[in-house]
C-alpha angles and dihedrals in degrees: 000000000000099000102038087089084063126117099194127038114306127221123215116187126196119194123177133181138150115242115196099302105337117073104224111211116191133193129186128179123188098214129104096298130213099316094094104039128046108294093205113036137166101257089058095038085055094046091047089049091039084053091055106039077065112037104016102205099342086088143055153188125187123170113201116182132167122162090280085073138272139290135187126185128200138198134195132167118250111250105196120218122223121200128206115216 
């Protein structure tokens, strides 16, 4: 999305780490950013409900843009799995 407004090459960039309880997942794109499309549409308004009807306060979705590109950032908190053998 944000860098098919580009007229060179684009750069998306996808970092992941746990921190404590909660996994952080952060993209960045390097394209126009959100100056020039709807900051706050429906599809992220739906995700960001959708996030807390599950996890309350335990999750989170922020969007940051400017005209070097675009970056959200999303955290969920880590459910581990047990398995019984």
């Amino acid at each position: 999305h944000g860098i098919e407004r580009k007229l060179d090459a684009g750069q998306i960039v996808i970092r992941t780490a746990r921190l404590g309880e909660q996994l952080s997942i952060e993209i960045f794109d390097d394209g126009v950013g959100l100056s020039e499309r709807r900051p706050n549409g429906l599809g992220l308004g739906n995700t960001q409900q959708r996030l807390h009807d599950l996890y309350g306060d335990k999750a989170s979705l922020e969007v940051r843009s400017d005209d070097g590109g675009t970056t959200a950032s999303l955290r969920l908190p880590v459910q581990e799995t047990v398995h019984d053998e």
